[in-house]
N, C-alpha and C positions, 0 to 999 in steps of 0.2 A: 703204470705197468699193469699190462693186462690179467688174470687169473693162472692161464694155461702157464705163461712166460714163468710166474713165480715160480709155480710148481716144477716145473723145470729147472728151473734154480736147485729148490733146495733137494732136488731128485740127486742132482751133479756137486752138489756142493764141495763135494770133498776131493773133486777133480782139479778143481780152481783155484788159482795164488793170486794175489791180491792184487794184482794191478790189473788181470785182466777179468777178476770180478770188479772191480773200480769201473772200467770201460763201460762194461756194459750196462753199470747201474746209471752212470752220467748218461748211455745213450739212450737212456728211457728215463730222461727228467730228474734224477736224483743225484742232487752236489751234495757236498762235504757237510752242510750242514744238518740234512735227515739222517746222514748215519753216524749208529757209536758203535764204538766196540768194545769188547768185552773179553776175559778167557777163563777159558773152561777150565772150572775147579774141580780138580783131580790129582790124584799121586798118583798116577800110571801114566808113562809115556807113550803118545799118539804118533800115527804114524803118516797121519795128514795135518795140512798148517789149519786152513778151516775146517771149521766142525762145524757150522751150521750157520743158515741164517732164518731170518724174520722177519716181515710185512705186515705192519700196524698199519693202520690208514685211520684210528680217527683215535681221539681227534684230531689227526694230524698225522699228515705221512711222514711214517719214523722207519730206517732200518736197523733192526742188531742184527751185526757181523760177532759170533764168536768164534776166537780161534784159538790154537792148543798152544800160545804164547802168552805171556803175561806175566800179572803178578798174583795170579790165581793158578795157573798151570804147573806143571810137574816139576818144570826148571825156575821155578817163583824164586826171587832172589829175597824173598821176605823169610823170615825166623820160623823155625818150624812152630814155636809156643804160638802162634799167631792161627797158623792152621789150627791148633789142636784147643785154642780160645773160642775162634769162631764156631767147631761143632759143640762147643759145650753149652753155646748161649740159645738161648729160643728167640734168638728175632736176627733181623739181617742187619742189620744196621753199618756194624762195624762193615759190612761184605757190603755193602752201597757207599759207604766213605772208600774203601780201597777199590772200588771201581771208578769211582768219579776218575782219581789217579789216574788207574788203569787205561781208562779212555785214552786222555791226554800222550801217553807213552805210544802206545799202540799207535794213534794216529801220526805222531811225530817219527816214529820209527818206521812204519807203510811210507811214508810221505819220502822218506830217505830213501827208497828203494829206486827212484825214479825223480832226482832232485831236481832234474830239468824240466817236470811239468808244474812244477812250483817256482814262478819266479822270485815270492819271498825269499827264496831256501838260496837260487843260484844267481841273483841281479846279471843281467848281460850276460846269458846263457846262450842265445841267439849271435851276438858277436863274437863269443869266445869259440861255437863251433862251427866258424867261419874261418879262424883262424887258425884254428885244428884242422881243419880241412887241405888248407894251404899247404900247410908242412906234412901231410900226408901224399903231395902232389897228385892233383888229378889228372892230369896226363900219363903218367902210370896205368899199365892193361890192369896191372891186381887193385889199384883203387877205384877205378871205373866200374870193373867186373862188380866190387864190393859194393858201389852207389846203384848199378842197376839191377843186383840182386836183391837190393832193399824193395826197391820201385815193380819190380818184379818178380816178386817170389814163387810163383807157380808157374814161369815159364824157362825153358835151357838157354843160355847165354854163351855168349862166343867172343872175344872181345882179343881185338891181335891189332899190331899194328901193319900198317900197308902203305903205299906211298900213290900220292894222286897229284893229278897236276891242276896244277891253280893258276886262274887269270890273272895277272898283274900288269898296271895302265905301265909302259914301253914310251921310252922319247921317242917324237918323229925322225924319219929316216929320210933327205931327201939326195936323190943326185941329181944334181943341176938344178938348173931353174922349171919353173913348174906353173904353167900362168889356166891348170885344169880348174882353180878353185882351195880353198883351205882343206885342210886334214892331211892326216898320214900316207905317205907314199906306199908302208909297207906292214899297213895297221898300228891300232893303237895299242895293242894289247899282246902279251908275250907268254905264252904255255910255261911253267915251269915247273918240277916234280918236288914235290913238298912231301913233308913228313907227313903223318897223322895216326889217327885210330877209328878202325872199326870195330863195331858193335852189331851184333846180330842176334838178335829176338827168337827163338823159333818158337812157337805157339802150334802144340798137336790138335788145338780144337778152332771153330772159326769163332765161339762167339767167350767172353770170358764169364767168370762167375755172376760178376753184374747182368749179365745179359746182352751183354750190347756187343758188337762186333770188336775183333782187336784189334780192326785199323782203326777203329776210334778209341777206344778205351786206351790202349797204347799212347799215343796223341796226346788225350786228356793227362794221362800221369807225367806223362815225358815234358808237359808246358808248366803242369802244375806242382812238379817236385824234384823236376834236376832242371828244369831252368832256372831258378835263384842260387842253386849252389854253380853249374857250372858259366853262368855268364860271366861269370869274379876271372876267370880263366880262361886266356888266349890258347884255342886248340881246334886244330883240325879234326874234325867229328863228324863220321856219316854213323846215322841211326837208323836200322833198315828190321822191319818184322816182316818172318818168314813165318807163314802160316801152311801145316801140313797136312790140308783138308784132303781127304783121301776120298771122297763120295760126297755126291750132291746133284743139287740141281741149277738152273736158274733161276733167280725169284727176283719179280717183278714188283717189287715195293721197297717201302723208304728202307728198311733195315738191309735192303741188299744193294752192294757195292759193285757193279760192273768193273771187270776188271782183276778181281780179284777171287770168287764166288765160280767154282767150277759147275761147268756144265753136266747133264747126267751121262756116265758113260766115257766120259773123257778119261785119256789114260792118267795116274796119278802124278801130279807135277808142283811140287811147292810154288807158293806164288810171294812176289816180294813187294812188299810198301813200304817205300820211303818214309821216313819220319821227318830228318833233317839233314842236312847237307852242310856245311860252310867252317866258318869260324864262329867257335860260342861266346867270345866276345861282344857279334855283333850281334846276340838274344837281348843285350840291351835295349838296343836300337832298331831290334824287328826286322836288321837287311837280311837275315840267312832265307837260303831258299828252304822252304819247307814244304810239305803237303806232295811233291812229285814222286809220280809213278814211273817207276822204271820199262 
């Protein structure tokens, strides 16, 4: 972790609750095992969870997280004689044996906060909210809404049902005899109006915070975190982002998209891309139509 980053840390420190200081120390190289924790010994109640941290690097890169929990803090479940023992000694000792503790608690108690990213903690936490998924039914508009507001949180969502008609292979139909050749007299295939759900994206900007356009970035999320929950589950699904680019130009390079990417001067007109079309069953098996432009 670079200099500036630190400092910014412990600038914000006291903004921050522990699992999303957790994130970001794991996204710059640091697991469970450089850091400890600690908490702040004090008899006055705090009105932040952490109080501070710390970036040792030698010998050896170590974090202390302290926070206003513990068995050092205001709510210490330890004997007041204990407190009023330790200010009267001249060394730490006893205060480094009840931290060792303290560690051990702290982490095991942070660690419960979010039991699902410890598979010690929840064995078959991956199957079990599969199965929670199920009996929440995702063909429901409020559990759909709720799956692509996870997958999409910074963009407005619309989610209703509608009725679409679907190809379905139809017996041959013939009258009389028929010496043209094989196939259907009267086609193979039969229009029929089925249920389903629409989902609609709308995106006020064309490109997202990543940088990358939201017909891709969209794409990317939609393959990569509602196709394993929603394949499990037979459903009529169109996925469509509506981008509400109000000015622009044309631009002739990789990151522009014809088609979708307004011209300068054009009157204001949302523009729509397809995501996915079909039954999400068959995301198993890769037959849905995907990627068309309407």
């Amino acid at each position: 972790m670079n200099g500036p980053l630190e400092q910014r840390l412990r600038e914000r420190i006291r903004s921050f609750d522990i699992p999303a200081l957790l994130e970001v120390l794991q996204a710059n190289g640091y697991g469970d095992a450089e850091i400890e924790y600690r908490s702040y010994r004090t008899t006055v109640h705090q009105s932040h969870l952490v109080h501070d941290i710390q970036f040792f690097h030698q010998p050896r890169e170590r974090i202390i997280i302290t926070v206003n929990v513990g068995l050092l803090s205001a709510q210490s479940p330890l004997p007041s004689f204990m407190m009023r023992t330790m200010d009267q000694l001249d060394h730490d000792r006893l205060e480094r044996l009840i931290g060792f503790f303290d560690h051990l608690l702290l982490e095991e108690c942070f660690s419960g906060l979010y039991p699902e990213r410890d598979a010690a903690l929840l064995p078959g936490w991956d199957e079990a909210a599969r199965d929670r998924l199920r009996l929440l039914r995702p063909p429901c508009p409020s559990t759909l809404h709720w799956l692509f507001s996870k997958t999409y949180p910074e963009a407005e969502l619309a989610v209703r049902r509608h009725v679409r008609h679907q190809k379905v292979p139809s017996r041959e139909m013939r009258l009389g005899a028929s010496a043209l050749g094989e196939g259907d007299a009267m086609g193979g295939y039969a229009s029929i109006p089925t249920g389903g759900m629409e989902v609609k994206i709308h995106c006020n900007e064309p490109f997202a915070a990543s940088g990358k356009p939201w017909a891709v970035e969209a794409r990317r999320r939609f393959e990569e975190e509602l196709v394993p929950l929603l394949s499990e589950t037979g459903l009529m699904l169109t996925v469509v982002v509506v981008l509400r680019e109000r000015e622009g130009f044309l631009r002739i390079e990789r990151d522009s998209h014809l088609g979708y990417d307004p011209l300068h001067g054009a009157p204001p007109q949302a523009q729509h891309v397809l995501l996915f079309s079909g039954d999400t069953s068959s995301l198993r098996k890769g037959g849905a139509e995907q990627g068309k432009l309407p």
